[in-house]
PDB file of N, CA, C and O in Angstrom, chain B, residues numbered from 101:
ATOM      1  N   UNK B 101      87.140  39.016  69.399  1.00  0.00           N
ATOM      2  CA  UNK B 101      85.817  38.580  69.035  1.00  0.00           C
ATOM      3  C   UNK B 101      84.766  39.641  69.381  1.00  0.00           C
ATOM      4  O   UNK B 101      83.659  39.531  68.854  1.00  0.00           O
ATOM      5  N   UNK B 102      85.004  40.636  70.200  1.00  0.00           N
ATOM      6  CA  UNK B 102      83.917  41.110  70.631  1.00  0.00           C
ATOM      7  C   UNK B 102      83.911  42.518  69.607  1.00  0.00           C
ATOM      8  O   UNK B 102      82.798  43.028  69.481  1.00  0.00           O
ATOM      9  N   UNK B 103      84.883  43.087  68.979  1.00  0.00           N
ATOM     10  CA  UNK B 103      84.895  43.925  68.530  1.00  0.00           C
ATOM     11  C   UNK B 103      83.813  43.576  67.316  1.00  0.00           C
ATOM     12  O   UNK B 103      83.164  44.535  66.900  1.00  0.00           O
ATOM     13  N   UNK B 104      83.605  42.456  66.800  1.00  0.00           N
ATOM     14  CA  UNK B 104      83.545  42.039  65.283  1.00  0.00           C
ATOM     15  C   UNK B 104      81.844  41.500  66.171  1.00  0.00           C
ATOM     16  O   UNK B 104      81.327  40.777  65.320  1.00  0.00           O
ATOM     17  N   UNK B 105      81.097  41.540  67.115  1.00  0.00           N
ATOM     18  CA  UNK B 105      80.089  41.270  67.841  1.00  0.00           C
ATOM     19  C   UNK B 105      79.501  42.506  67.830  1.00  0.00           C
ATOM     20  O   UNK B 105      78.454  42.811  67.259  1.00  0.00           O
ATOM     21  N   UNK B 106      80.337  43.322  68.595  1.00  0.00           N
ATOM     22  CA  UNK B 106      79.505  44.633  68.168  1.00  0.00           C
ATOM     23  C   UNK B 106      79.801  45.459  67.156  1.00  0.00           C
ATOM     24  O   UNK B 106      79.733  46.598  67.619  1.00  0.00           O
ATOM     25  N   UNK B 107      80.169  45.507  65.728  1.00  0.00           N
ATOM     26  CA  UNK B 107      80.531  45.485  64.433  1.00  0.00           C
ATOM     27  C   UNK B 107      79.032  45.082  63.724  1.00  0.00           C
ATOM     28  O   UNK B 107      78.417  45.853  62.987  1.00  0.00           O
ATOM     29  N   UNK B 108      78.524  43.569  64.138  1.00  0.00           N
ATOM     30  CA  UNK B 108      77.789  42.924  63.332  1.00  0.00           C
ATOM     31  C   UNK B 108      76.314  43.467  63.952  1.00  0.00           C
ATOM     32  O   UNK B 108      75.397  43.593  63.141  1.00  0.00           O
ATOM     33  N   UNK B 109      76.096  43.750  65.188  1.00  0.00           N
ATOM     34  CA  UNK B 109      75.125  44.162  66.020  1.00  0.00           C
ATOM     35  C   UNK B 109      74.580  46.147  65.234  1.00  0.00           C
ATOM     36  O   UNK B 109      73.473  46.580  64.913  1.00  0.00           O
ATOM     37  N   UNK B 110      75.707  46.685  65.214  1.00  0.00           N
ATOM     38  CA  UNK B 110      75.263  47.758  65.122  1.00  0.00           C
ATOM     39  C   UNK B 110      74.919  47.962  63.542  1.00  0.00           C
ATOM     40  O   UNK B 110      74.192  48.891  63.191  1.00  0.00           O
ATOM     41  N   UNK B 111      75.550  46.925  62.490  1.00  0.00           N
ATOM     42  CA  UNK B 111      74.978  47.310  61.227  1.00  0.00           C
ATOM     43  C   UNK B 111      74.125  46.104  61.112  1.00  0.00           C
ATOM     44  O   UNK B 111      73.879  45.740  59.962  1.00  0.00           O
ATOM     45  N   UNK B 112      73.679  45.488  61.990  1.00  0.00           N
ATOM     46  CA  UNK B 112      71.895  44.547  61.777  1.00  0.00           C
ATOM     47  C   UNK B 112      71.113  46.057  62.166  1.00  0.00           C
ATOM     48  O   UNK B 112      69.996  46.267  61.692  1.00  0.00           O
ATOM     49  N   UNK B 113      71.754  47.049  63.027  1.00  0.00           N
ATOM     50  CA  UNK B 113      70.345  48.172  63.451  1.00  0.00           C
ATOM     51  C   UNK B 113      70.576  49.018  62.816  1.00  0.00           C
ATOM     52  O   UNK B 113      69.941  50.069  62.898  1.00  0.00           O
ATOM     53  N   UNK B 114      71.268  48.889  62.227  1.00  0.00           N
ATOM     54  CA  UNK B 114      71.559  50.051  60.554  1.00  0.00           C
ATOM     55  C   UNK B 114      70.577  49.990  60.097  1.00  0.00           C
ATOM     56  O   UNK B 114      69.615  50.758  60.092  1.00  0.00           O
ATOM     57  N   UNK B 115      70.861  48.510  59.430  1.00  0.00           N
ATOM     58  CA  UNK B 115      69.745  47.869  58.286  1.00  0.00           C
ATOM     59  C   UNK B 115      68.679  48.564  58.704  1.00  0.00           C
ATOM     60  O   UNK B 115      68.298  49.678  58.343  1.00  0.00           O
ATOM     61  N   UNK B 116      68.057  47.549  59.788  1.00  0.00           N
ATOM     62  CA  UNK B 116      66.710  47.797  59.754  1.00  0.00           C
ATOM     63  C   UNK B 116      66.235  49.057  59.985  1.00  0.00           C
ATOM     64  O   UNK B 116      65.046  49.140  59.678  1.00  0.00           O
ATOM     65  N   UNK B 117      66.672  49.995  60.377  1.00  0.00           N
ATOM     66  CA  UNK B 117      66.375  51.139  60.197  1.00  0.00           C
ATOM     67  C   UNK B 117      66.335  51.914  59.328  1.00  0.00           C
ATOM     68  O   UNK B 117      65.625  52.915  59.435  1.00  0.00           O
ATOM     69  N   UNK B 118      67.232  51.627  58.003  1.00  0.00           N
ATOM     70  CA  UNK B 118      67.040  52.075  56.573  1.00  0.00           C
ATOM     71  C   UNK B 118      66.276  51.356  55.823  1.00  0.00           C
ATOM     72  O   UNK B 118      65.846  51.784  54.752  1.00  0.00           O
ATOM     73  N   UNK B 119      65.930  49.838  56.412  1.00  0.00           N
ATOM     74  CA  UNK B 119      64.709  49.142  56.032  1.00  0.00           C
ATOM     75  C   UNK B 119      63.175  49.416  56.517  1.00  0.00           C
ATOM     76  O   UNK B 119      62.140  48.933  56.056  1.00  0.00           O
ATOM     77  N   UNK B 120      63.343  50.311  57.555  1.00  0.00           N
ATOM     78  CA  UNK B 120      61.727  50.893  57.772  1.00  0.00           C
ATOM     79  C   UNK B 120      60.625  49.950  58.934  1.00  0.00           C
ATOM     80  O   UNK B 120      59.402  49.903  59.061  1.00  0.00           O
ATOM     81  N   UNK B 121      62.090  49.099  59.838  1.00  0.00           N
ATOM     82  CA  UNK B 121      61.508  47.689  60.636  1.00  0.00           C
ATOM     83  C   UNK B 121      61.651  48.094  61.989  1.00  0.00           C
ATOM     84  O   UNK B 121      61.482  47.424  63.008  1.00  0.00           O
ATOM     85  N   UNK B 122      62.056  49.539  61.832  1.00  0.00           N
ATOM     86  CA  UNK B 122      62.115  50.152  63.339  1.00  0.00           C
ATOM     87  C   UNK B 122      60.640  50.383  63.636  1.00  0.00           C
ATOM     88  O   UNK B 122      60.088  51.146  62.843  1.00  0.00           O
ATOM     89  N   UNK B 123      60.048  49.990  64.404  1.00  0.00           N
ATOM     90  CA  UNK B 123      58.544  50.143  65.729  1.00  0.00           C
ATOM     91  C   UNK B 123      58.232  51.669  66.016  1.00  0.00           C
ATOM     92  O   UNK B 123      57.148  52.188  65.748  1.00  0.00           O
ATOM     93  N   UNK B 124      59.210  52.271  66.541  1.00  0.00           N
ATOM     94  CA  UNK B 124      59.329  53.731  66.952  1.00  0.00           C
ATOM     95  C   UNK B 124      59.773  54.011  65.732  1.00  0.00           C
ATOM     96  O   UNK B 124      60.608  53.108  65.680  1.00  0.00           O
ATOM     97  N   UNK B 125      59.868  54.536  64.740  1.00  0.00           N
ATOM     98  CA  UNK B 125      60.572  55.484  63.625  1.00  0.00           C
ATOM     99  C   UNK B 125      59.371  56.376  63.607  1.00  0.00           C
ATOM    100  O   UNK B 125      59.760  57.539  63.501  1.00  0.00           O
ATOM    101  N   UNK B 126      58.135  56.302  63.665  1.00  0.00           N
ATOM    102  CA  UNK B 126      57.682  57.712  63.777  1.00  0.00           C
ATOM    103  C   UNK B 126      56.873  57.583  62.891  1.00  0.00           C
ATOM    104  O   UNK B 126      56.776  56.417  62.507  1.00  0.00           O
ATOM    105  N   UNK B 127      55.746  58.850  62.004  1.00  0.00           N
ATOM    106  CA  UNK B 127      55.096  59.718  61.341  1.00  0.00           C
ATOM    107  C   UNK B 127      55.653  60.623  60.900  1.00  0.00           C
ATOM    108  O   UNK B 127      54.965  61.590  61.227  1.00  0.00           O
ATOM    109  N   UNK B 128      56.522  60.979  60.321  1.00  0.00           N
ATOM    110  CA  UNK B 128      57.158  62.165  59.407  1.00  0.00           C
ATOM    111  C   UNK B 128      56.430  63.318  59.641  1.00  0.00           C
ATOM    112  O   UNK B 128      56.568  64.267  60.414  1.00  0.00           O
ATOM    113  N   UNK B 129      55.203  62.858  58.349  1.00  0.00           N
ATOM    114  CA  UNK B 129      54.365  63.820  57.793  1.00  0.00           C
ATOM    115  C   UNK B 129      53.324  64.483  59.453  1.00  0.00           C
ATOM    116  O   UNK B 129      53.043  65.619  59.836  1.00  0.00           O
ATOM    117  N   UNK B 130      53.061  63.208  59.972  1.00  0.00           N
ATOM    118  CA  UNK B 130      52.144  63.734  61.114  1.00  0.00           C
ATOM    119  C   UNK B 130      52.890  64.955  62.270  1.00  0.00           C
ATOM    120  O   UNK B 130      52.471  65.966  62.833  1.00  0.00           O
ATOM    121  N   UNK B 131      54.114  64.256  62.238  1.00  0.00           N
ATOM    122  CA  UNK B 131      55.083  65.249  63.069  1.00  0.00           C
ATOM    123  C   UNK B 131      55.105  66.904  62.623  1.00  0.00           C
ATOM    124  O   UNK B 131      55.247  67.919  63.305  1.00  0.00           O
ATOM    125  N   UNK B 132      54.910  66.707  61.240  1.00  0.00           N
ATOM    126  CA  UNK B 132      55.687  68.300  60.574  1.00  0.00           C
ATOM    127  C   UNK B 132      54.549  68.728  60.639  1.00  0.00           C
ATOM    128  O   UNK B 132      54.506  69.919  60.945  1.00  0.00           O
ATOM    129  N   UNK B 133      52.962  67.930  60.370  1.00  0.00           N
ATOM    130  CA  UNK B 133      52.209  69.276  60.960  1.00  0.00           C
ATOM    131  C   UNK B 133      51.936  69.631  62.325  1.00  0.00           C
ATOM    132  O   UNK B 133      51.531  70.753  62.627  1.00  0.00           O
ATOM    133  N   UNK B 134      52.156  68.656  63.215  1.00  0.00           N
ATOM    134  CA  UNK B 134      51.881  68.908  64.499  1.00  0.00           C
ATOM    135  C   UNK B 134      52.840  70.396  64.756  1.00  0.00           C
ATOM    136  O   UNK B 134      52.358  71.453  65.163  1.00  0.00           O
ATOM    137  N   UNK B 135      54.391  70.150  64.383  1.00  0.00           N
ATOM    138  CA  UNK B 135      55.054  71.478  63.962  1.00  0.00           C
ATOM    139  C   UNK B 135      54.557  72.304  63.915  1.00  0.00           C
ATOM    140  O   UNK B 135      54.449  73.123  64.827  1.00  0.00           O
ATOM    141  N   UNK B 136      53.899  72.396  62.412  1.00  0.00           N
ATOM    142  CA  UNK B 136      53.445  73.746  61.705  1.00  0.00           C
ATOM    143  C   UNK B 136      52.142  74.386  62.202  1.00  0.00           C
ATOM    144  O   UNK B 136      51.678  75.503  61.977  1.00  0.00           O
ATOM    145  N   UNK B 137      51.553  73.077  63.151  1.00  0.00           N
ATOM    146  CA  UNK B 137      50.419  73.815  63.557  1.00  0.00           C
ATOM    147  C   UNK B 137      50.674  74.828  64.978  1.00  0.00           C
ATOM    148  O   UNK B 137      50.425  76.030  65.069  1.00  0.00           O
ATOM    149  N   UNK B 138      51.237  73.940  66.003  1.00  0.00           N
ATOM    150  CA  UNK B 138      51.977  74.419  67.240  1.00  0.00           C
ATOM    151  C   UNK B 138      52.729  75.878  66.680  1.00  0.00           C
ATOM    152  O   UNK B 138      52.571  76.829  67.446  1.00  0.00           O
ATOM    153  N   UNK B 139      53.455  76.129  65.540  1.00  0.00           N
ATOM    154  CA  UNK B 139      53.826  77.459  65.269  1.00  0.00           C
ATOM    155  C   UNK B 139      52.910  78.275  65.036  1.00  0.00           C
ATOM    156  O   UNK B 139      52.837  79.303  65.710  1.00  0.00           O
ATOM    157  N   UNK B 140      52.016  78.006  64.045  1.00  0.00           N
ATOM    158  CA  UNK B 140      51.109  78.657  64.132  1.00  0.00           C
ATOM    159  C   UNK B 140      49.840  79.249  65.172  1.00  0.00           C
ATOM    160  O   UNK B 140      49.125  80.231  64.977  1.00  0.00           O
ATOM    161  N   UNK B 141      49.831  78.189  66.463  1.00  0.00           N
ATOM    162  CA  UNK B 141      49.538  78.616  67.247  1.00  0.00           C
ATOM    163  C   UNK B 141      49.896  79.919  67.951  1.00  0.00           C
ATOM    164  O   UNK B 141      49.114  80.836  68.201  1.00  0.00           O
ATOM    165  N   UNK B 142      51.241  79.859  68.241  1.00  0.00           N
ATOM    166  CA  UNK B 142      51.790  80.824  68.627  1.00  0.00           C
ATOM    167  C   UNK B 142      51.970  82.114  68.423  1.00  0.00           C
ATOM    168  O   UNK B 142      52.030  83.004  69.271  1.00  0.00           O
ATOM    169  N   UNK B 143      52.098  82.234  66.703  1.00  0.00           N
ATOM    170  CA  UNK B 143      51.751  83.784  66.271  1.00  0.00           C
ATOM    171  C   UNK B 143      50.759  83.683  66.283  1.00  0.00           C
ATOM    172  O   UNK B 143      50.633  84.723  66.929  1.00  0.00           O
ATOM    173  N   UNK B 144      49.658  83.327  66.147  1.00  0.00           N
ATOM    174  CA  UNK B 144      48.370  83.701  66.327  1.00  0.00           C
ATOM    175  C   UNK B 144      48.093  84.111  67.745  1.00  0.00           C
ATOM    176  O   UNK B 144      47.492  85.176  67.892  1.00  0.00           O
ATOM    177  N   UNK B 145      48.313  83.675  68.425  1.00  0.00           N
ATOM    178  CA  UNK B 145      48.241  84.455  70.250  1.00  0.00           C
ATOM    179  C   UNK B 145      49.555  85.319  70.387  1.00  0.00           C
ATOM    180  O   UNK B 145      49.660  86.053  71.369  1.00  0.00           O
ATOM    181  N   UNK B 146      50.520  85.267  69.483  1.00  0.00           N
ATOM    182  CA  UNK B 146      51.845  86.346  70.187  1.00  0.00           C
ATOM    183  C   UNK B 146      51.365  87.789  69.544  1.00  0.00           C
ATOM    184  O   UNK B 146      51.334  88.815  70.224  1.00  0.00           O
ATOM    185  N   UNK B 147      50.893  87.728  67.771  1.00  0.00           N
ATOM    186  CA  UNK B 147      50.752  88.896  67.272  1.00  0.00           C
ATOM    187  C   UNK B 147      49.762  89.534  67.950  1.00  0.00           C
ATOM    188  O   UNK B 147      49.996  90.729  68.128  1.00  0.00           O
ATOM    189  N   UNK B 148      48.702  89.121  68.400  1.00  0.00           N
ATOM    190  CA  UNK B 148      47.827  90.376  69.038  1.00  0.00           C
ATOM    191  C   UNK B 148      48.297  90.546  70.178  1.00  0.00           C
ATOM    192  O   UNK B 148      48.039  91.677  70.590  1.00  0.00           O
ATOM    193  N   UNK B 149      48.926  89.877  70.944  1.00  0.00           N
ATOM    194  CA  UNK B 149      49.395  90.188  72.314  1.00  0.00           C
ATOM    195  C   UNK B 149      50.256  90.328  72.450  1.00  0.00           C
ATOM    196  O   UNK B 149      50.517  89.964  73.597  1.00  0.00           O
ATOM    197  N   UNK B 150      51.359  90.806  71.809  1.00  0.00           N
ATOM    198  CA  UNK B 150      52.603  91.085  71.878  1.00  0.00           C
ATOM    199  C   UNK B 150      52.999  91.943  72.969  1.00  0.00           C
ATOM    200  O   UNK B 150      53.862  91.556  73.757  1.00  0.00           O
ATOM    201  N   UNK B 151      52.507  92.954  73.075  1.00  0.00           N
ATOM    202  CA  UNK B 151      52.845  93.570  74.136  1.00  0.00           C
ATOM    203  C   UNK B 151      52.501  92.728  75.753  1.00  0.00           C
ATOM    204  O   UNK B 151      53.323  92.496  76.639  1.00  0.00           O
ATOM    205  N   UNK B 152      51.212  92.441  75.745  1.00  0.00           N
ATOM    206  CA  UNK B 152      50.965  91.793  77.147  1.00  0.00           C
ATOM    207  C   UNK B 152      51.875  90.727  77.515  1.00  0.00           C
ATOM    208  O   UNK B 152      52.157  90.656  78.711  1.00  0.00           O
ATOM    209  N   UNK B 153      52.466  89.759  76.602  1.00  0.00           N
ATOM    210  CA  UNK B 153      53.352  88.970  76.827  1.00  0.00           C
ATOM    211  C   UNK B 153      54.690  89.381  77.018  1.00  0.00           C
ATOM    212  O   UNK B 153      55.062  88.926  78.099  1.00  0.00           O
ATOM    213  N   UNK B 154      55.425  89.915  76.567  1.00  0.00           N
ATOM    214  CA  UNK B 154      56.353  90.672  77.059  1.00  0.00           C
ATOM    215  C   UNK B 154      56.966  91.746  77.738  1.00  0.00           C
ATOM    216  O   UNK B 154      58.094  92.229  77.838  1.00  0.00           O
ATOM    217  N   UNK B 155      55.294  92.048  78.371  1.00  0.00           N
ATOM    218  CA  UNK B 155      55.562  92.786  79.726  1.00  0.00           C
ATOM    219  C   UNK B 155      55.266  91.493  80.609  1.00  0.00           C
ATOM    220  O   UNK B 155      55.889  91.574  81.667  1.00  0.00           O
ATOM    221  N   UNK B 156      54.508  90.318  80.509  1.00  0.00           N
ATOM    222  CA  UNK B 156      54.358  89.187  81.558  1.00  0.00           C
ATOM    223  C   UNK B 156      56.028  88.755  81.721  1.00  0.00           C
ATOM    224  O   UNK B 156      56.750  88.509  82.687  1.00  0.00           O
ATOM    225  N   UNK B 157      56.201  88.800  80.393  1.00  0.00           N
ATOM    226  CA  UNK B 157      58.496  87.711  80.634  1.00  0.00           C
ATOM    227  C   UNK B 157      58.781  88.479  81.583  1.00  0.00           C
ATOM    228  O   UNK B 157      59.033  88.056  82.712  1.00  0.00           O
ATOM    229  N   UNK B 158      58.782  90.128  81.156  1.00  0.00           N
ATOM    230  CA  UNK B 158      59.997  90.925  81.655  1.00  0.00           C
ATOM    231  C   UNK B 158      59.335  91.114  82.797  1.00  0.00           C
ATOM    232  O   UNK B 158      59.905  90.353  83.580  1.00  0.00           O
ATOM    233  N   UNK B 159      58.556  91.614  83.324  1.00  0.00           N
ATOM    234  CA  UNK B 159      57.952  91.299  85.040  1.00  0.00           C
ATOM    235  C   UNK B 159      58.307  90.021  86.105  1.00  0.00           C
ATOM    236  O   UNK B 159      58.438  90.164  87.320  1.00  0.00           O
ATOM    237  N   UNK B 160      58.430  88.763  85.377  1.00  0.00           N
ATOM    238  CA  UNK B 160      58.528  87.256  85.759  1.00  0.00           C
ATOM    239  C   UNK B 160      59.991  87.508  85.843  1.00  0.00           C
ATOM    240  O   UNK B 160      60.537  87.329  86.931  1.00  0.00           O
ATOM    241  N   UNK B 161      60.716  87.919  84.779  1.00  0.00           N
ATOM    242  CA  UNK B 161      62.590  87.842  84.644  1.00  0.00           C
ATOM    243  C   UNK B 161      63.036  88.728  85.962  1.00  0.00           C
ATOM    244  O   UNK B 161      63.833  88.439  86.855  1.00  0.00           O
ATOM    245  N   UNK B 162      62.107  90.101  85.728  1.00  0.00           N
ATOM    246  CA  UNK B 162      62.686  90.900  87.035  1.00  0.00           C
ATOM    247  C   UNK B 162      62.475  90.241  89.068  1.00  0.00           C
ATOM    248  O   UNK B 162      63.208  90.242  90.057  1.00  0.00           O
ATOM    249  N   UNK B 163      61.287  89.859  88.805  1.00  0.00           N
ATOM    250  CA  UNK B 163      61.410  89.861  90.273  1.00  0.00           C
ATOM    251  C   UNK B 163      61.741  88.563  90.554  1.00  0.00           C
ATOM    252  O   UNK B 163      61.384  88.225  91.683  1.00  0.00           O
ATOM    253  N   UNK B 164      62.531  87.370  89.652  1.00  0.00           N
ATOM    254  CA  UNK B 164      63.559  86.621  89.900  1.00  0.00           C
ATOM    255  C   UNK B 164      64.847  86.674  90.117  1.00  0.00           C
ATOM    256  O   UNK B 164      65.550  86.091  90.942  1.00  0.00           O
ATOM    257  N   UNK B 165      65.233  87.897  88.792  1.00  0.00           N
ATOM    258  CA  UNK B 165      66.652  88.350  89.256  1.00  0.00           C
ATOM    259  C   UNK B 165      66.810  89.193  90.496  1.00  0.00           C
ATOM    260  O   UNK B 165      67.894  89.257  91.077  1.00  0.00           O
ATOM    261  N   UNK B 166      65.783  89.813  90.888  1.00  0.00           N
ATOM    262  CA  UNK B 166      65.655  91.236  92.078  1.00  0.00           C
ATOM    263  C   UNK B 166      65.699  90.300  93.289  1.00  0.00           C
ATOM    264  O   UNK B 166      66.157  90.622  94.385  1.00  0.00           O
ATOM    265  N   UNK B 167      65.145  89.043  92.961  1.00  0.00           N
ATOM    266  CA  UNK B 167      64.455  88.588  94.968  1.00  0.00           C
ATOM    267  C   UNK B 167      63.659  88.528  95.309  1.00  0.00           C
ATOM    268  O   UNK B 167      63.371  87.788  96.249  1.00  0.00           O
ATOM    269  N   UNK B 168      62.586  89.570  94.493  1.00  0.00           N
ATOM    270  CA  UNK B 168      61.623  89.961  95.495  1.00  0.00           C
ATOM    271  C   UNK B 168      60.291  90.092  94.394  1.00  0.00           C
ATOM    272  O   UNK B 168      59.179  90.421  94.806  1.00  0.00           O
TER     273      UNK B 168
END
């Protein structure tokens, strides 16, 4: 009996989740720009600073691996 319990349980949360009755399922569209904007953040502060930032990693990487 219990197999055919949780059988019937997990495709009722099928359904409703391909029915669109999930609470949490989200914003799609709001998500992908939050995405595209957050990327774009980033080259916009990495391309001019490219260099300063990757002398900040590799300074931070070294005197973690060193100790000191």
């Amino acid at each position: 009996m219990r197999p055919f319990t949780y059988l019937t349980t997990a495709l009722a949360a099928f359904t409703a989740r391909v029915r669109g009755a999930d609470p949490e399922r989200g914003d799609v569209p709001g998500w992908v720009m939050i995405t595209v904007m957050t990327a774009a953040l980033v080259l916009a502060i990495l391309i001019p600073f490219r260099e300063a930032v990757v002398d900040a990693v590799t300074n931070a990487l070294t005197s973690v691996t060193s100790g000191g």
